[in-house]
DOGU-605140 format. One record per residue: residue number from 1; x, y, z of N, C-alpha, C in turn. Coordinates in steps of 0.05 Angstrom, whole numbers, padded with zeros to 5 digits, always signed. Example, Ala and Ser with C-alpha at 12.3 -4.5 7.8 and 13.67 -1.06 7.14 Angstrom:
REM residues 2
SITE     i     n_px     n_py     n_pz    ca_px    ca_py    ca_pz     c_px     c_py     c_pz
SITE     1   +00264   -00114   +00156   +00246   -00090   +00156   +00264   -00066   +00156
SITE     2   +00257   -00045   +00142   +00273   -00021   +00143   +00258   +00001   +00157
REM end
This chain:
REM residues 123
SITE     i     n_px     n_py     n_pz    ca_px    ca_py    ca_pz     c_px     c_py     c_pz
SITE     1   +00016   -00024   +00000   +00000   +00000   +00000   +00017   +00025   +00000
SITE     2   +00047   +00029   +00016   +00047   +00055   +00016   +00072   +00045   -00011
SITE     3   +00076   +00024   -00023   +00091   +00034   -00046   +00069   +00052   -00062
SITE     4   +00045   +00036   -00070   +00025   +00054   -00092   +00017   +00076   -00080
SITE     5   +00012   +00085   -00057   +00009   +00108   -00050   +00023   +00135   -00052
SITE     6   +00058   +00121   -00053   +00082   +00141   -00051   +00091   +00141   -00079
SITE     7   +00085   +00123   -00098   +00093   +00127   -00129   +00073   +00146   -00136
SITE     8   +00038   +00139   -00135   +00026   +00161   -00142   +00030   +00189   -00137
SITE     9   +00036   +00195   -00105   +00041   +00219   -00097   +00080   +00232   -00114
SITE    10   +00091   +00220   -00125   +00116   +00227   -00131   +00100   +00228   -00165
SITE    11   +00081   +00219   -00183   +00076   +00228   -00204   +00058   +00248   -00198
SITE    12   +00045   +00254   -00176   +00030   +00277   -00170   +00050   +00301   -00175
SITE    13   +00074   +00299   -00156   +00090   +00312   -00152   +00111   +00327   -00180
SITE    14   +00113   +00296   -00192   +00122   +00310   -00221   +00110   +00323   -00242
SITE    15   +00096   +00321   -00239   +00069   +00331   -00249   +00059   +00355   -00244
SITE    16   +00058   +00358   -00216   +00060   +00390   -00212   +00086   +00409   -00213
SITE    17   +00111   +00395   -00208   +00124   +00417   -00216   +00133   +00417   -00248
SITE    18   +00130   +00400   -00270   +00119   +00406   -00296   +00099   +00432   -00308
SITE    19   +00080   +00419   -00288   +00063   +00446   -00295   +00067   +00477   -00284
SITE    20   +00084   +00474   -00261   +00091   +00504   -00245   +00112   +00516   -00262
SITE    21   +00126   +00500   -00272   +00153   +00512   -00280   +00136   +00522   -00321
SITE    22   +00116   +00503   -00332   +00113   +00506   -00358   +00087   +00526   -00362
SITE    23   +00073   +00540   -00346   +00049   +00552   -00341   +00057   +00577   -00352
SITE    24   +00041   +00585   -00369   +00047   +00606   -00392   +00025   +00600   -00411
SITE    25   +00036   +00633   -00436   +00024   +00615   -00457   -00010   +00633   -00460
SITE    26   -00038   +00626   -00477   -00050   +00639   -00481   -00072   +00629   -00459
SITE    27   -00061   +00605   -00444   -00090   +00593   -00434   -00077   +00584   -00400
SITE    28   -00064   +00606   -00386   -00048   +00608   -00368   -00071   +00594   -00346
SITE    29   -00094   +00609   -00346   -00113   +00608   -00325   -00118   +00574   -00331
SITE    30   -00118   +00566   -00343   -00130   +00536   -00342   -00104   +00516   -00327
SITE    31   -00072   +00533   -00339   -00055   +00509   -00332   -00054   +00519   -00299
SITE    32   -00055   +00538   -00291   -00059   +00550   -00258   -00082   +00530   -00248
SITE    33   -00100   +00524   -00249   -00123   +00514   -00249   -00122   +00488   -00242
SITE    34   -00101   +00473   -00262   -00082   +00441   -00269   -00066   +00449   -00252
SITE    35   -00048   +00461   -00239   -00030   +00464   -00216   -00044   +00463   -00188
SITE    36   -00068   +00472   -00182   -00081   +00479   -00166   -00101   +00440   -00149
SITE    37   -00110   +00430   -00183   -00117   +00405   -00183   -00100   +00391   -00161
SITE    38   -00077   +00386   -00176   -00050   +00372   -00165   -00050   +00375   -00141
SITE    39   -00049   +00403   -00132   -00033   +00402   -00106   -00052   +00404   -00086
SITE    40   -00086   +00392   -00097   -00105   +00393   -00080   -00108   +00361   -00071
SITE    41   -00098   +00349   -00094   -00096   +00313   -00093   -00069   +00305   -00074
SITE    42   -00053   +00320   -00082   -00028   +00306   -00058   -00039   +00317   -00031
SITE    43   -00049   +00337   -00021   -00061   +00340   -00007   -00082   +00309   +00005
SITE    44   -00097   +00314   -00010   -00119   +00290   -00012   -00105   +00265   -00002
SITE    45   -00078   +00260   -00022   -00074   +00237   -00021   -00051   +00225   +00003
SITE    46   -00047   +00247   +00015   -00028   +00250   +00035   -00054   +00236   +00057
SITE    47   -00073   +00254   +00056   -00095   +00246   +00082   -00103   +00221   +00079
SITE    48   -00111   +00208   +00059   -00117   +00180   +00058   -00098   +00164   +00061
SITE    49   -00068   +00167   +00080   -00049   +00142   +00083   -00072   +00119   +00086
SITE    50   -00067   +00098   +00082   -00080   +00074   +00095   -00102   +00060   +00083
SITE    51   -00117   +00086   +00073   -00145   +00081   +00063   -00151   +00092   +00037
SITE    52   -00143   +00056   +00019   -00152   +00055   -00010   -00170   +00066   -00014
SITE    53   -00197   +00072   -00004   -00222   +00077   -00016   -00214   +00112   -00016
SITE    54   -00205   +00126   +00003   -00203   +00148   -00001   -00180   +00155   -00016
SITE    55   -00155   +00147   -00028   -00137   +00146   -00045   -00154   +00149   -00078
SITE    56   -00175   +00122   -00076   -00183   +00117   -00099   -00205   +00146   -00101
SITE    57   -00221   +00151   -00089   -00240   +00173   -00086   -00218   +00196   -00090
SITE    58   -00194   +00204   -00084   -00173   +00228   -00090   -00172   +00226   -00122
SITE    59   -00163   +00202   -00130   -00163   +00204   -00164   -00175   +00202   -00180
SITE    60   -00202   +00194   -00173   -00228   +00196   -00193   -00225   +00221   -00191
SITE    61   -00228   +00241   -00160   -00234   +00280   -00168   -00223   +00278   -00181
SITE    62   -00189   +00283   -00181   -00170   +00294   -00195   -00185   +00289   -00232
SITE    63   -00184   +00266   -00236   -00195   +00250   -00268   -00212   +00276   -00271
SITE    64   -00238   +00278   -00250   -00257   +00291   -00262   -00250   +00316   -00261
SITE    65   -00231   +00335   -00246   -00226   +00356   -00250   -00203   +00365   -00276
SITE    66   -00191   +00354   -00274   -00182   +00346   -00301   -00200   +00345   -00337
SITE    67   -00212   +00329   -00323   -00231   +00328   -00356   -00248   +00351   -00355
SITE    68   -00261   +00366   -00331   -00278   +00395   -00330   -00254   +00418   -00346
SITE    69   -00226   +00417   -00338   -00210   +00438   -00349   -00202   +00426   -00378
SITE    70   -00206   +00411   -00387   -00205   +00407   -00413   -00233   +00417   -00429
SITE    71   -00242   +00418   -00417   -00272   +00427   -00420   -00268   +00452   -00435
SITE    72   -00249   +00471   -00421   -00240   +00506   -00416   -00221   +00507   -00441
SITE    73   -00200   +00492   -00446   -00178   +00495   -00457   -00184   +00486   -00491
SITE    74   -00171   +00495   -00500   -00169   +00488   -00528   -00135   +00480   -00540
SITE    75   -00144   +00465   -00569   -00114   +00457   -00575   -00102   +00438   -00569
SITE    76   -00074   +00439   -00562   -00058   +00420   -00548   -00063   +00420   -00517
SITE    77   -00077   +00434   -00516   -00075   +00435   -00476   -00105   +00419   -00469
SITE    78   -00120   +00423   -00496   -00152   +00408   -00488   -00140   +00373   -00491
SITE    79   -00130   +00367   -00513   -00114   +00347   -00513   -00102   +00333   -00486
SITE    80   -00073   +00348   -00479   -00065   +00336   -00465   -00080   +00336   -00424
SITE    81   -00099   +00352   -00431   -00119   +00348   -00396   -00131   +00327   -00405
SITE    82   -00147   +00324   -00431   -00167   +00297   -00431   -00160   +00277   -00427
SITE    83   -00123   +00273   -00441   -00106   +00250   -00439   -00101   +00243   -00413
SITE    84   -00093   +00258   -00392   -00089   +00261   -00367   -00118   +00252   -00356
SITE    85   -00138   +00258   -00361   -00163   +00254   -00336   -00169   +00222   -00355
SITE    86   -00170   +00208   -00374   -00171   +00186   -00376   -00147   +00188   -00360
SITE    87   -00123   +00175   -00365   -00100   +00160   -00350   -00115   +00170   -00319
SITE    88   -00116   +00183   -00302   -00120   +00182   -00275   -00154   +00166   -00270
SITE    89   -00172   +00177   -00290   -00197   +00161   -00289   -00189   +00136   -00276
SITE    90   -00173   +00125   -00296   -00175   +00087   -00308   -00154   +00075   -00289
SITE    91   -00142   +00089   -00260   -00126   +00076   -00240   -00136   +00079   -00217
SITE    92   -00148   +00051   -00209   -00159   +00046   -00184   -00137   +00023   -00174
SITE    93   -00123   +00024   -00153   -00115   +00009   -00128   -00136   -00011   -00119
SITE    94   -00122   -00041   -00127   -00137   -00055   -00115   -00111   -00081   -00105
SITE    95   -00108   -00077   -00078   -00094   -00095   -00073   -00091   -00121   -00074
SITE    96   -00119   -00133   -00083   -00119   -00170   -00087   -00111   -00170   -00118
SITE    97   -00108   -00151   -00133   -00105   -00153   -00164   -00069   -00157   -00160
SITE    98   -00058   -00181   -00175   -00031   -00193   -00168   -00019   -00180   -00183
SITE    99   -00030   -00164   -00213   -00023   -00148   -00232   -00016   -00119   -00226
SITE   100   -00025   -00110   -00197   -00023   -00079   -00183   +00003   -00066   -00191
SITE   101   +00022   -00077   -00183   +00050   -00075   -00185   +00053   -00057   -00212
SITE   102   +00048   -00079   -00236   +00046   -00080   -00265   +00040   -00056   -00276
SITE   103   +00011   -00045   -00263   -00013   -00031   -00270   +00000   -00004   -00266
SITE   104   +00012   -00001   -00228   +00016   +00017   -00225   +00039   +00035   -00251
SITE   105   +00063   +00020   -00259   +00076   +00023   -00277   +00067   +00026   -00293
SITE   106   +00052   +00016   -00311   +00044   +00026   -00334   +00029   +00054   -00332
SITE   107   +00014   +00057   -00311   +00000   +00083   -00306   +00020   +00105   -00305
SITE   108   +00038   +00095   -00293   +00062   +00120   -00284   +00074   +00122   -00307
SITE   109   +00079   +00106   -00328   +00086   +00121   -00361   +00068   +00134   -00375
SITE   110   +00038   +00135   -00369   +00019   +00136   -00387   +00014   +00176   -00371
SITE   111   +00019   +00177   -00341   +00024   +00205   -00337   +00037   +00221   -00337
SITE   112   +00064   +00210   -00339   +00084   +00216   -00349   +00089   +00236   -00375
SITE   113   +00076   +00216   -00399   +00072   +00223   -00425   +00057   +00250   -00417
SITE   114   +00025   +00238   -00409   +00015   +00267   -00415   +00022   +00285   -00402
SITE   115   +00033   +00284   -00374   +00043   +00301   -00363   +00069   +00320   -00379
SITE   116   +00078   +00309   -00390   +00099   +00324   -00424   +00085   +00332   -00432
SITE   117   +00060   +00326   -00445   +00039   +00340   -00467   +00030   +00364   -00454
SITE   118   +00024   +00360   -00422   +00007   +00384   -00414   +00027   +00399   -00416
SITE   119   +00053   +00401   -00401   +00076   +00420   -00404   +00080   +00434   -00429
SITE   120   +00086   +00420   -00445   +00092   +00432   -00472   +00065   +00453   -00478
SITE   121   +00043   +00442   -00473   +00022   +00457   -00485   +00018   +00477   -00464
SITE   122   +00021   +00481   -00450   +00023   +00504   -00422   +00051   +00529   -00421
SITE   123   +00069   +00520   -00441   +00095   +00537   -00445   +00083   +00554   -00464
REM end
């Protein structure tokens, strides 16, 4: 548990300072907005040590606040939030799944990526 808890929160982490340092650009207020997300979920996800259900309930918001600011944005930046709120949607923690390990990894490239896309499109 606190490996998936402490990888998530360290792509939370990269993730927001991606976006702090790449926030610019014509659509500033939305990537402030995507900075604001982030550092409301490590928040979040800091308080739920222990308890998957509230971990999992931290990244569905995030997903859905995510896909609301793609909502706002246009371009590459509507792109890379939608890409981002699927990838956070579609990762739920479930500890009897023997594949978790697996999952978690592949998730952490898949935000990774967009987390590049949002940057770039936020510079």
């Amino acid at each position: 548990m606190n490996i998936l808890r402490n990888s998530l929160a360290v792509v939370a982490a990269s993730t927001l300072l991606t976006l702090t340092a790449a926030c610019g650009g014509g659509q500033t207020a939305v990537c402030e907005e995507a900075v604001k997300a982030f550092t409301d979920y490590s928040t979040k996800a800091a308080a739920a040590a222990g308890d998957i259900k509230g971990l999992n309930t931290a990244t569905g918001d995030l997903a859905a606040q995510l896909k609301d600011l793609s909502g706002k944005a246009d371009g590459d930046l509507k792109v890379a939030l939608a890409g981002m709120a699927d990838s956070w949607g579609s990762f739920k923690i479930d500890l009897s799944d023997p594949a978790a390990a697996a999952k978690l990894s592949e998730f952490g490239q898949k935000a990774t990526q967009a987390t590049q896309e949002l940057g770039s499109a936020c510079s």
